[in-house]
C-alpha positions as CSV (number, residue, x, y, z in Angstrom):
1,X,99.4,35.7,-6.7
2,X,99.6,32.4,-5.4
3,X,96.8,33.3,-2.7
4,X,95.0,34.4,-4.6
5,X,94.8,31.5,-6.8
6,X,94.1,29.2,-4.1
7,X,91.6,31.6,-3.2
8,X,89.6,30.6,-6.8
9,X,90.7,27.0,-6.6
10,X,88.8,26.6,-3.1
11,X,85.6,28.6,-4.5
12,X,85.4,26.5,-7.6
13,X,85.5,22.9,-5.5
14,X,82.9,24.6,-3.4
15,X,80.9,25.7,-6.4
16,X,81.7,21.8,-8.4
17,X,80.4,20.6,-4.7
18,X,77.2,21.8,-4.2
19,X,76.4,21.4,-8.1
20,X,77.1,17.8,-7.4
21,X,75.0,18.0,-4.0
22,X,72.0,19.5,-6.2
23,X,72.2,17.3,-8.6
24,X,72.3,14.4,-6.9
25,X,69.0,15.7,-4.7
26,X,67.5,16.3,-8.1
27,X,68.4,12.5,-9.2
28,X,67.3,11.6,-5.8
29,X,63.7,13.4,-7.0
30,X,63.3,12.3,-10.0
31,X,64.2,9.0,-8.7
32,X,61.4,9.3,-6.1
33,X,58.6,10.5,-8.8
34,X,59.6,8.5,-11.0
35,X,60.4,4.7,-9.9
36,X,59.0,4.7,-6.0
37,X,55.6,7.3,-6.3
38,X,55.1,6.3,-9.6
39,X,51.7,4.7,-9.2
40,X,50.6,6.8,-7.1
41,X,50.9,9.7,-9.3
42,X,49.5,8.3,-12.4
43,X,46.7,7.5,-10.4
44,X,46.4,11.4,-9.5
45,X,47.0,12.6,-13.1
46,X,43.9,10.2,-14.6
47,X,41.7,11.2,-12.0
48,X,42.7,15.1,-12.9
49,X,42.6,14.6,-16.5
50,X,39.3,12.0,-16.6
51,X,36.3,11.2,-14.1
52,X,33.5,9.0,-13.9
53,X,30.0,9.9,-14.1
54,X,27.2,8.3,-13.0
55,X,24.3,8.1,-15.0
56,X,20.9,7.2,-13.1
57,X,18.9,5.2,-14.9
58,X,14.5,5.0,-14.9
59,X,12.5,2.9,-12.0
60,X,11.0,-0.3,-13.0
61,X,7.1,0.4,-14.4
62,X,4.6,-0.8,-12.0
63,X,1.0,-1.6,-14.1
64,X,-2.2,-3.6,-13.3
65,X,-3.0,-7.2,-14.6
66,X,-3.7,-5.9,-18.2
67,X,-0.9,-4.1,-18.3
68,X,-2.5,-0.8,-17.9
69,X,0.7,2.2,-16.3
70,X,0.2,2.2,-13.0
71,X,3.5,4.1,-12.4
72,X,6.3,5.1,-14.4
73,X,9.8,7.3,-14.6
74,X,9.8,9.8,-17.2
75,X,13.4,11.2,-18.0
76,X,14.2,14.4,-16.4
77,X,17.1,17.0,-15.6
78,X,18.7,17.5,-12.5
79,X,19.9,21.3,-11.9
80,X,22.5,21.9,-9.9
81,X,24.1,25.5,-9.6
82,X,27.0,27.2,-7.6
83,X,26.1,30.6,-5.9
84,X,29.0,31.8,-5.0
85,X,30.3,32.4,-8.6
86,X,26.8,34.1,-9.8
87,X,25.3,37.5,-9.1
88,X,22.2,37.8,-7.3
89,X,20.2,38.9,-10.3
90,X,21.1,35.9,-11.9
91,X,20.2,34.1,-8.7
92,X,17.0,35.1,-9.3
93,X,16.6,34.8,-12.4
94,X,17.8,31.1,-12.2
95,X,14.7,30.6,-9.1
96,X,12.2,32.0,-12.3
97,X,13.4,29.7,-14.6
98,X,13.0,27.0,-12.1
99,X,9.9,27.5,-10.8
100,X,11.3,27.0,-7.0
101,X,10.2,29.7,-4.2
102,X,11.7,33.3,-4.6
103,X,14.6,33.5,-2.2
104,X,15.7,29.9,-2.2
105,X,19.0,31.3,-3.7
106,X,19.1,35.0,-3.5
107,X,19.0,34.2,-0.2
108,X,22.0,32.0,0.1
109,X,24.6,33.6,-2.2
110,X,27.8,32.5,-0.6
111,X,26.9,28.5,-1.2
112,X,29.8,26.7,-2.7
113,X,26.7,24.1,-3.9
114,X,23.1,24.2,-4.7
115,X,20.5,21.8,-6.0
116,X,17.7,23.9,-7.6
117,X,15.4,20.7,-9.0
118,X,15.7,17.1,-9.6
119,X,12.6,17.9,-12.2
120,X,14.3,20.4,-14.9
121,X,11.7,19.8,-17.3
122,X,12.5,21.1,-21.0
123,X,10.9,24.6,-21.1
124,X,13.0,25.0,-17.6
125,X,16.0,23.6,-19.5
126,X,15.3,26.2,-22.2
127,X,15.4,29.2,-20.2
128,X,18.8,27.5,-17.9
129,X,20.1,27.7,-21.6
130,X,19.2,31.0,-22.6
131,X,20.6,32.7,-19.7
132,X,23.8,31.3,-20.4
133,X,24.0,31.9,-23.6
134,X,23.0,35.8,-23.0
135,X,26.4,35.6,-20.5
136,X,23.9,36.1,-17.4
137,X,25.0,33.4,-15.6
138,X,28.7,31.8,-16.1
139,X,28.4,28.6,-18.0
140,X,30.6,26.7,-15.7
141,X,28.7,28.0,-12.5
142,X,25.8,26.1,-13.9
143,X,25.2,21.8,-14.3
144,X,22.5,20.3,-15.7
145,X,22.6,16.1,-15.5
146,X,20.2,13.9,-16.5
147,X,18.0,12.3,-14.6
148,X,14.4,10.4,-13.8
149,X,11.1,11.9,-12.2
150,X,8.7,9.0,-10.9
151,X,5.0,9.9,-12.0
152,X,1.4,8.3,-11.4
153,X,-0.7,9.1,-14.6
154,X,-3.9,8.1,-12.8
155,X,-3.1,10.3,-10.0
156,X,-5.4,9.1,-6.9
157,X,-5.9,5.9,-8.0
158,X,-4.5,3.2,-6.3
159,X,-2.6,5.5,-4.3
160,X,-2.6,3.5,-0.6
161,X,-1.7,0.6,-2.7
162,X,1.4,1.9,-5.0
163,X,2.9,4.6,-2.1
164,X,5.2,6.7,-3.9
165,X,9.0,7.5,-4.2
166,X,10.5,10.8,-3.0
167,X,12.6,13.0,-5.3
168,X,15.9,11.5,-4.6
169,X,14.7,8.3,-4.6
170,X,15.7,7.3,-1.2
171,X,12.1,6.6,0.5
172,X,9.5,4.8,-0.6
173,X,5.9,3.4,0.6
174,X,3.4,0.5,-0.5
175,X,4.5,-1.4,-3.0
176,X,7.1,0.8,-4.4
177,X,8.7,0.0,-1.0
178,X,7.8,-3.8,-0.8
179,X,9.5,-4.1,-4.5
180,X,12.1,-1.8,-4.1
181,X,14.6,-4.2,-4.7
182,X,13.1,-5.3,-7.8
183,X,12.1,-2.3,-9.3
184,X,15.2,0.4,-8.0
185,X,17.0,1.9,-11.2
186,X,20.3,0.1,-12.7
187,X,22.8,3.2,-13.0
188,X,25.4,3.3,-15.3
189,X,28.9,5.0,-14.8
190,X,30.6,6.6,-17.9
191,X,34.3,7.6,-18.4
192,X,34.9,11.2,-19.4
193,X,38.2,12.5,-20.3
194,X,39.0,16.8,-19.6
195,X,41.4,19.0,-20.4
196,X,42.9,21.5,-18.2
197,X,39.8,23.7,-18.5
198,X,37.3,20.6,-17.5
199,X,36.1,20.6,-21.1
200,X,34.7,17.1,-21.7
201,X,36.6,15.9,-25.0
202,X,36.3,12.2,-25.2
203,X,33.3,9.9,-23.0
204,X,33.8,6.0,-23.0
205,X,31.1,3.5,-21.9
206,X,27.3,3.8,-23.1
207,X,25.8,6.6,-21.3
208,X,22.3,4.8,-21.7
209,X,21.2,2.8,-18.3
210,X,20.1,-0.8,-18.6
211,X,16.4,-1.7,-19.0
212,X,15.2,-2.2,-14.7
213,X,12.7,-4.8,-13.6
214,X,8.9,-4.4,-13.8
215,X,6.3,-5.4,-11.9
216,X,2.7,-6.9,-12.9
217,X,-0.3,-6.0,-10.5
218,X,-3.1,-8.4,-9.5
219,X,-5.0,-5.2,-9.8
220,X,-7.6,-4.4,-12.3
221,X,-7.4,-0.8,-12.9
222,X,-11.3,-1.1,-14.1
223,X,-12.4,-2.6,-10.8
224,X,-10.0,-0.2,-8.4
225,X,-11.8,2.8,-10.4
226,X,-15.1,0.7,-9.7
227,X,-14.2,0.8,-6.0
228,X,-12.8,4.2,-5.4
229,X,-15.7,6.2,-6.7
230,X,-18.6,3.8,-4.6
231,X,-16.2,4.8,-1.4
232,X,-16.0,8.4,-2.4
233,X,-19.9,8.5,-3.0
234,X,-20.5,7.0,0.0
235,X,-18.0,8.7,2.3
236,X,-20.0,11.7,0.7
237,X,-23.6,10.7,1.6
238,X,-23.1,9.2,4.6
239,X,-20.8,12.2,5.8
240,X,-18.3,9.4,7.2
241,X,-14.8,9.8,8.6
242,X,-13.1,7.2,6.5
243,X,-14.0,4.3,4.0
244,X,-12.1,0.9,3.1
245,X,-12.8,-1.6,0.3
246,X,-11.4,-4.8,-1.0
247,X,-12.0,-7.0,-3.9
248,X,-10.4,-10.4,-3.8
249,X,-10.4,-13.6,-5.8
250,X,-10.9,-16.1,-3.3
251,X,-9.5,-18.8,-5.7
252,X,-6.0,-17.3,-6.1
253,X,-6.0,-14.6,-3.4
254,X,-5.3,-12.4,-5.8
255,X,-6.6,-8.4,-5.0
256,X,-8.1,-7.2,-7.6
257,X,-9.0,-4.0,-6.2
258,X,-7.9,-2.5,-2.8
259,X,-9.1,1.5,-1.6
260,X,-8.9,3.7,1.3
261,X,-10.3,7.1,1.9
262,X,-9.4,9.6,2.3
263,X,-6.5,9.3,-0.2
264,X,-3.8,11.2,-1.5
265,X,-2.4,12.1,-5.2
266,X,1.7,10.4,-4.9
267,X,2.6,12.5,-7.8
268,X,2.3,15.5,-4.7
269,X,2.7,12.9,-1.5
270,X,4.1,15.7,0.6
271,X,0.8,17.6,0.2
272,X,-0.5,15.2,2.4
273,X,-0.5,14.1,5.6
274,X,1.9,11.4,6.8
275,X,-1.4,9.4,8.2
276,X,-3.1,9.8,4.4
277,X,0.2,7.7,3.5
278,X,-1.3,4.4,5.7
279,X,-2.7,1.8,3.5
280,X,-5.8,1.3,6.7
281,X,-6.8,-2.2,4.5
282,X,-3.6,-4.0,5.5
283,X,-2.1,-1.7,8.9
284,X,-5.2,-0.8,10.8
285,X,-7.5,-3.0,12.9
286,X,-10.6,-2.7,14.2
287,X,-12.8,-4.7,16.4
288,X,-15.0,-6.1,13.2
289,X,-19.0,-6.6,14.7
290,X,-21.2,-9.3,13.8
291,X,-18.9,-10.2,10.6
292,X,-17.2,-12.7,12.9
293,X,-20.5,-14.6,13.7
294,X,-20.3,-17.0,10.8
295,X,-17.0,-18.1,12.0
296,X,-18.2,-19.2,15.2
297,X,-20.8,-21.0,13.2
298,X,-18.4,-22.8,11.1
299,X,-16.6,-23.6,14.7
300,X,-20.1,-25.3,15.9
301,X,-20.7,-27.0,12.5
302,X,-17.3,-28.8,12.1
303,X,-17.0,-29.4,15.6
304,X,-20.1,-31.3,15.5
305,X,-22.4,-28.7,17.8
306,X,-24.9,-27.5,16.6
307,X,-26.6,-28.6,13.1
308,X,-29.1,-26.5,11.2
309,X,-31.9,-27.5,13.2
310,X,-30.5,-26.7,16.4
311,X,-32.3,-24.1,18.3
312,X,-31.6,-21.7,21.8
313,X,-34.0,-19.2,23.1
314,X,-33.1,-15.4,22.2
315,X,-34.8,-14.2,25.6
316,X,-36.6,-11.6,23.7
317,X,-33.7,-9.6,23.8
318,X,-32.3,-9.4,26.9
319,X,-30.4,-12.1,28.5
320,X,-28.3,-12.0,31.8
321,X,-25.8,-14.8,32.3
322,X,-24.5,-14.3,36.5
323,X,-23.1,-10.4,36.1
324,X,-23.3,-10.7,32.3
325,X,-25.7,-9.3,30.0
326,X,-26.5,-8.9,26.5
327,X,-28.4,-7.4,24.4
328,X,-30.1,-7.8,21.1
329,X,-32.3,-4.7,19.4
330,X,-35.6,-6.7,18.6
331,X,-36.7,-9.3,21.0
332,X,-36.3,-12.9,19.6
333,X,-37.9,-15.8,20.6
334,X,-36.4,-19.2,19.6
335,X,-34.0,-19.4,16.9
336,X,-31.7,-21.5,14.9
337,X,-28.3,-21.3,13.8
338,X,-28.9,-19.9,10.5
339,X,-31.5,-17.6,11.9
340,X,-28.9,-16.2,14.1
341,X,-26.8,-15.2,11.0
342,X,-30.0,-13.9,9.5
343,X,-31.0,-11.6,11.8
344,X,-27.9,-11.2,13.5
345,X,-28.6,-12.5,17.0
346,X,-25.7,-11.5,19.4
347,X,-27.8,-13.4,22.5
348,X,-28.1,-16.4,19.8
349,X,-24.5,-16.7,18.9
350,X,-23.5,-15.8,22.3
351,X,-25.4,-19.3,23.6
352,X,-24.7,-21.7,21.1
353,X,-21.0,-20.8,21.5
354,X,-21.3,-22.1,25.0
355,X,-21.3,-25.5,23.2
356,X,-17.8,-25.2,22.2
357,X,-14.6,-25.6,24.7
358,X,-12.8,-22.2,24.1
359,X,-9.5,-23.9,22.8
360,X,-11.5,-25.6,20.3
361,X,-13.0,-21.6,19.5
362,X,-9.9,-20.6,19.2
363,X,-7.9,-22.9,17.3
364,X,-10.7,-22.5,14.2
365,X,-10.8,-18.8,14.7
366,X,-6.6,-18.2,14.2
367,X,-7.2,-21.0,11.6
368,X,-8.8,-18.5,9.6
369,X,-6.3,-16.2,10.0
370,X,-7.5,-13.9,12.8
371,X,-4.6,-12.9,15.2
372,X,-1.6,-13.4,12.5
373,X,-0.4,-11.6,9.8
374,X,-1.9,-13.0,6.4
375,X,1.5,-13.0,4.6
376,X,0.5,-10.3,2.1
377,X,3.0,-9.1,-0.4
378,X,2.6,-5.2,1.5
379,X,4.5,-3.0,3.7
380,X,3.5,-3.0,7.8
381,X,0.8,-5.7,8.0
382,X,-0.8,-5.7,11.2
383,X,-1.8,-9.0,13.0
384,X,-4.9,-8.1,14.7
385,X,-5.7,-9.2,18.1
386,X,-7.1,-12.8,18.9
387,X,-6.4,-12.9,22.8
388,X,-5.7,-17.3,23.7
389,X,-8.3,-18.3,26.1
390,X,-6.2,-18.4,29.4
391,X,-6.2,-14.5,29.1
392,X,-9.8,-14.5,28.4
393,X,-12.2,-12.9,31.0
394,X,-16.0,-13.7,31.9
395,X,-17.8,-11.7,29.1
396,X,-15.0,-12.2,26.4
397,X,-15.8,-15.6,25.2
398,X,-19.1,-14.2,24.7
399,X,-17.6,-10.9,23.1
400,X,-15.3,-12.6,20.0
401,X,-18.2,-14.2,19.1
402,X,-20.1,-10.9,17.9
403,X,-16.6,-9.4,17.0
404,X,-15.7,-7.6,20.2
405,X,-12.3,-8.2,22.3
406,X,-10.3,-9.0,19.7
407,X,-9.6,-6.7,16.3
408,X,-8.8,-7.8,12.8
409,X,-8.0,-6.1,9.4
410,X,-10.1,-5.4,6.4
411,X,-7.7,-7.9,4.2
412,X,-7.8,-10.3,7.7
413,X,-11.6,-10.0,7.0
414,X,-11.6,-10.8,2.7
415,X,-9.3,-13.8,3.4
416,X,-11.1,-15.2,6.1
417,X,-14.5,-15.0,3.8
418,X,-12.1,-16.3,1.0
419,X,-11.5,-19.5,2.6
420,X,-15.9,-19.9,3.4
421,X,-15.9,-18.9,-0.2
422,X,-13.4,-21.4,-1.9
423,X,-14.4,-24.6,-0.1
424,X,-13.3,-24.0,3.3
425,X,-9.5,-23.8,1.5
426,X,-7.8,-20.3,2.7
427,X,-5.4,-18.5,0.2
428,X,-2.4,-15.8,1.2
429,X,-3.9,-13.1,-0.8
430,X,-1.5,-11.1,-3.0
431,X,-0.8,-7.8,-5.1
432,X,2.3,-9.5,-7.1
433,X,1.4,-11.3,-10.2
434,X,4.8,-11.2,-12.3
435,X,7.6,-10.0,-12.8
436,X,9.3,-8.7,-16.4
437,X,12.8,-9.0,-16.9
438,X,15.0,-6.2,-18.6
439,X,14.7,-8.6,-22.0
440,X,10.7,-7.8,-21.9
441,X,10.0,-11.9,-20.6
442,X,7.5,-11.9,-18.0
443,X,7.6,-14.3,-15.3
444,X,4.9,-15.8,-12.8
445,X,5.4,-15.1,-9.1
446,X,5.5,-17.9,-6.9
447,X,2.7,-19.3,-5.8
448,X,0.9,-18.1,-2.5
449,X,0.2,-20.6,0.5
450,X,-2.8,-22.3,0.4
451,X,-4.4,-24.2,3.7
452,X,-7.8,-26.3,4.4
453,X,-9.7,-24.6,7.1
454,X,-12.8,-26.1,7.2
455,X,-14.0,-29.6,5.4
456,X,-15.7,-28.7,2.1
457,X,-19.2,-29.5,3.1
458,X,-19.2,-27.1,6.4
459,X,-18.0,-24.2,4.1
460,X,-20.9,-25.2,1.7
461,X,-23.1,-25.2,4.5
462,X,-22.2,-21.9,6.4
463,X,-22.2,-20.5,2.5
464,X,-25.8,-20.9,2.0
465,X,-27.2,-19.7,5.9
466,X,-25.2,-16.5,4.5
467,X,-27.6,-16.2,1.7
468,X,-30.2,-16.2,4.4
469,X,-28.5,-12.7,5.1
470,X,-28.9,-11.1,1.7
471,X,-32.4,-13.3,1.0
472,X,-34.1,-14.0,3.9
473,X,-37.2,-11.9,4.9
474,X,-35.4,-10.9,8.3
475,X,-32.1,-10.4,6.4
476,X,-29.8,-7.7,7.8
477,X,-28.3,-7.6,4.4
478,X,-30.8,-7.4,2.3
479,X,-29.5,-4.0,0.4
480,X,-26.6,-6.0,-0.7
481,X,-28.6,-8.0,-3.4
482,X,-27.2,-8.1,-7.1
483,X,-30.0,-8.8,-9.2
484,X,-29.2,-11.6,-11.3
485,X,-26.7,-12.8,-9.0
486,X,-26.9,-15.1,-5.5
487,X,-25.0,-13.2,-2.7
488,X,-23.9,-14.7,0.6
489,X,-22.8,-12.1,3.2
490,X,-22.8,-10.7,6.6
491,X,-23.2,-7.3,8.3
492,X,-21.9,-5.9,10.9
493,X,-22.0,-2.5,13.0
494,X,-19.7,-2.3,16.0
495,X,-19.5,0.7,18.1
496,X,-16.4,2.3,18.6
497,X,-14.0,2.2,21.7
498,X,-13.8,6.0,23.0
499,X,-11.5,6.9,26.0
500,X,-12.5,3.4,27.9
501,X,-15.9,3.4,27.2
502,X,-18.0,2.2,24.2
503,X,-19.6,5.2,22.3
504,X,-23.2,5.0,20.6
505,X,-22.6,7.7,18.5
506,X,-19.2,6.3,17.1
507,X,-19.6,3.1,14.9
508,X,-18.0,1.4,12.1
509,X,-19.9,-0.6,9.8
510,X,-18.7,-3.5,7.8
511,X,-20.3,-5.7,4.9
512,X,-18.5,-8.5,3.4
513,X,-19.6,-10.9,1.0
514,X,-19.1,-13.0,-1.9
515,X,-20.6,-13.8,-5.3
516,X,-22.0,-16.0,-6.9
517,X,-23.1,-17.3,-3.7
518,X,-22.6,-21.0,-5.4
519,X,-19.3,-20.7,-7.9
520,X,-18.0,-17.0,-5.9
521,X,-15.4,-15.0,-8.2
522,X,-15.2,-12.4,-5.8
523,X,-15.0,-11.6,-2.5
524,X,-15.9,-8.1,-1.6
525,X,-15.4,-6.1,2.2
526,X,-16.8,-2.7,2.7
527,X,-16.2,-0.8,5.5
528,X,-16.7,3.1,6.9
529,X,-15.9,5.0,9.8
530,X,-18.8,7.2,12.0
531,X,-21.0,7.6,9.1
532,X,-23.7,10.1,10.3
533,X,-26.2,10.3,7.8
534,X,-28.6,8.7,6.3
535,X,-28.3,5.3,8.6
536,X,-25.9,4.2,10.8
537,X,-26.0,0.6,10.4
538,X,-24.2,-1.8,7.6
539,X,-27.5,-2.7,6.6
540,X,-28.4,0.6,5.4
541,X,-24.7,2.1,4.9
542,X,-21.9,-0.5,3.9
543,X,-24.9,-2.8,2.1
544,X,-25.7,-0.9,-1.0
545,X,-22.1,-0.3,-1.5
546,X,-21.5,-3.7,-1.3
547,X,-24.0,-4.6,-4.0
548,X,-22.9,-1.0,-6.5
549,X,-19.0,-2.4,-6.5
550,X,-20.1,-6.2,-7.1
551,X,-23.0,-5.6,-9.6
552,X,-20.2,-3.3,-11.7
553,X,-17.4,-6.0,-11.3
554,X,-19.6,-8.9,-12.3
555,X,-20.5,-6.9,-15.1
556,X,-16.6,-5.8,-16.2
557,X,-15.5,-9.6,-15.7
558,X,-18.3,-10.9,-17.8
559,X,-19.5,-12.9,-14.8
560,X,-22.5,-15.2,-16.0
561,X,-25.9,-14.3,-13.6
562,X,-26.9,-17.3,-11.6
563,X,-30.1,-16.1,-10.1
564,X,-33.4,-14.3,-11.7
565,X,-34.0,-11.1,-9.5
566,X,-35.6,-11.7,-6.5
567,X,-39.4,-10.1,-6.8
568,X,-38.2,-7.9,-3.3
569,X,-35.5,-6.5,-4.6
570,X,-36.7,-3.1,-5.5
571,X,-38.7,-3.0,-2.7
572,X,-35.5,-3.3,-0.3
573,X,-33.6,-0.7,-1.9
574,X,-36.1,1.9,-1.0
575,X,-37.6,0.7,1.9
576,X,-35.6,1.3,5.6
577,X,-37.4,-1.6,6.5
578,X,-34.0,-3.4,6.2
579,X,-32.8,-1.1,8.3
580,X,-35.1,-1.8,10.9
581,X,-34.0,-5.6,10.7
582,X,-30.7,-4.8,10.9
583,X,-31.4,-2.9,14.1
584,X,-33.7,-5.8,15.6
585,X,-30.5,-8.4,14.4
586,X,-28.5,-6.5,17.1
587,X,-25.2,-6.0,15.0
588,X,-23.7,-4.1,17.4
């Protein structure tokens, strides 16, 4: 008996032993979750039972100096679907309703993730619906979120200037990259508390995104659609490889107008290729012709020179200087300085430079701008090229002067005839004109750099030889006239660097100008690329495009005419005598 009771006594201490050993792990536990992790797992239990959302909110609207939408973010919905928990009929009924290529799904079914669209417009949204509501396709397998789609309502126009935003809104050209800052969506995060089954019973926080920044062009739509269809006619006609233009204010710098072609339509970028993207007016250079001659004018006038009366002998157009020779494609006899912008001498220019010391050709020339960047409010500016004289070799002193050996920009080009234009005072031109503010307050960007060039009276003077150009009898210009209107300009026609070796066959031709000659509003540069018909020469090519964007701009800025007609005028336009002047000019 006794044993047997000692027996019980020694099971119940073991038994009262190990309930106090569980219980004080248990204590221990509790202890653990509930004093020393209890942080940590509060933490865990909000973030199981709540989450944050973000909420992307619209791009800042881009639109043109009258306010005219340039570019804007319509809202949108983003589809997002998970594969693995729907059937492959589904699958591809989902690709149907979402207009995306068959197979896109079908063809991944075992996909934890899958975004279909970021552009789930509302008939797609319709049929997401419907085929959950018919229990096609489980409703948790499915997630539709809001979100924006950036659109261009005028398509093509402007396109090289804006650039575009991909789909996700992580790249961006033009000016939607050179703002991005300013115009990239404020998102907003919203507080959603779930049960156990993820169902969304409570939100906290506004699920509506602030208001972003806008921006406010320089641009006149009017005048870009002015600009875009005399390029397209003329890329047409003249069966050419490319066109540029540019319309500037030469007393702000402001761009009113800015075109390259071929172009592209940003609302489908990727339909195009990456070198359609380029903006050619601000990254490309070329080696510009005979537009650079009034330049080294205005170097001989300010430097004291050569004066209007000032003559050399054109050699009747050929001239050999040592191993040197050059060409013009009429012979000339003897000739002024203003008759060498007339007709476009390059054995004219190419002798008076020899009065100037090549430092003192050089510091004027990057004066104007050529061999630097011009500061402009755009994405990948190029310099140009304006070699210093200690790397210059025996012909190239000769060669800048007709606007060879060195390269400049279409914009490089519109400033530079800015600052002839606006009193010798040169202006950083600009696409920026304000900025709005989410309240709807617009506000002035700063104001661009300004610096004097050339003393007001040699701008005044170099102004009206140009009109020589457009006027004159022996004008290679003279298809650039604007009846009504004085216009002071310069052509130019430089053939083409191919594989070493200048090619004949391969030009580009260049007008730029401005007008009124004497009060200018506008500066205008036209350019195109191996036209090859109907003339090959910026008389006879870049010329009347000149005039056709300039006579329609005057007219849409209500510009006052400052000229009667000139009696020639019609004349001109349908003669090729011009042509033939141009030619004799030697504009090459």
């Amino acid at each position: 008996m006794i044993p047997r009771e000692r027996k019980w006594r020694r099971r119940r201490r073991t038994l009262m032993l190990a309930t106090l050993a569980a219980s004080a792990l248990l204590a221990a536990r509790l202890v653990e979750l509930q004093v020393l992790a209890h942080e940590r797992l509060a933490a865990f239990a909000r973030a199981q039972a709540s989450e944050r959302v973000l909420v992307p909110g619209p791009r800042g609207e881009i639109v043109d100096r009258d306010g005219r939408i340039l570019a804007i973010s319509v809202p949108t919905r983003v589809l997002v679907v998970e594969p693995k928990r729907i059937e492959r009929r589904a699958l591809a009924a989902i690709e149907r309703a979402a207009r995306v290529r068959p197979g896109r799904l079908t063809s991944r079914p075992d996909d934890p993730w899958e975004l279909v669209t970021r552009d789930c417009d509302p008939r797609c949204e319709k049929e997401i619906l419907a085929l959950v509501h018919k229990h096609v396709v489980p409703k948790t397998a499915v997630h539709l979120s809001p979100g924006f789609r950036r659109r261009y309502p005028n398509g093509p126009l402007a396109a090289s200037l804006l650039g575009f935003v991909t789909e996700d809104g992580s790249v961006a050209e033009g000016l939607e990259r050179q703002y991005d800052a300013l115009l990239r969506p404020t998102d907003t995060q919203v507080l959603q508390v779930k049960d156990g089954y993820r169902r969304v019973w409570a939100r906290a926080g506004s699920p509506i995104p602030r208001e972003p920044s806008s921006l406010m062009l320089t641009i006149d739509a009017r005048l870009q659609e002015v600009l875009e269809n005399a390029l397209d006619e003329a890329l047409l006609r003249h069966e050419a490889r490319a066109a540029e233009g540019l319309i500037l204010d030469p007393r702000n710098g402001e761009i009113l107008a800015l075109a390259v072609r071929p172009s592209f339509d940003p609302n489908r970028f990727f339909e195009a290729s990456p070198e359609r993207h380029r903006n050619a007016v601000v990254e490309r250079a070329h080696e510009p012709g005979s537009v650079m001659k009034p330049f080294v004018a205005a170097a001989l006038v300010e430097s004291g020179a050569a004066g209007a009366n000032d003559t050399v002998f054109a050699e009747h157009g050929t001239w050999r200087d040592g191993r040197l020779t050059i060409h013009d494609h009429h012979p000339f006899g003897r000739l002024t300085l203003p008759g060498v912008l007339e007709v476009s001498s390059n054995i004219g220019i190419a002798k008076f430079a020899r009065r100037l010391a090549p430092d003192r050709l050089y510091r004027i020339l990057s004066a104007f701008g050529f061999g630097r960047r011009t500061g402009v409010d755009l994405p990948a500016e190029s310099p140009g090229t304006l070699p210093p004289p200690p790397r210059w070799r025996g012909r190239d002193r000769y060669a800048i002067c007709f606007g060879y050996c060195m390269t400049a920009t279409t914009l490089q080009l519109a400033a530079a005839f800015g600052a002839l234009a606006n009193q010798g005072r040169w202006v950083t031109p600009h696409v920026a004109r304000a900025w709005g503010s989410p309240e709807g307050s617009w506000h002035r960007t700063r104001a661009p750099r300004e610096r004097q060039v050339l003393n007001p009276a040699t701008a005044t003077t170099i102004a009206g030889w140009l009109r020589r150009v457009v006027e004159g009898d022996h004008g290679t210009g003279r298809l650039a006239a604007v009846p009504g209107f004085t216009v002071a300009g310069k052509t130019g026609t430089a053939e083409k660097l191919v594989h070493g070796h200048y090619d004949r066959s391969r030009n580009r031709v260049v007008f730029a100008g401005f007008v009124p000659a004497a009060s200018p509003r506008l500066v205008a540069v036209v350019a195109l690329d191996e036209p090859r018909r109907e003339g090959r020469t910026a008389g006879r090519v870049a010329a009347p495009v000149f005039a056709r964007v300039a006579a329609e701009a005057l007219r849409l800025l209500r510009v006052e005419p400052d000229a009667a007609p000139p009696a020639t005028l019609l004349a001109s336009r349908t003669g090729g005598r011009s042509a033939d002047r141009e030619r004799a000019g030697g504009t090459r």
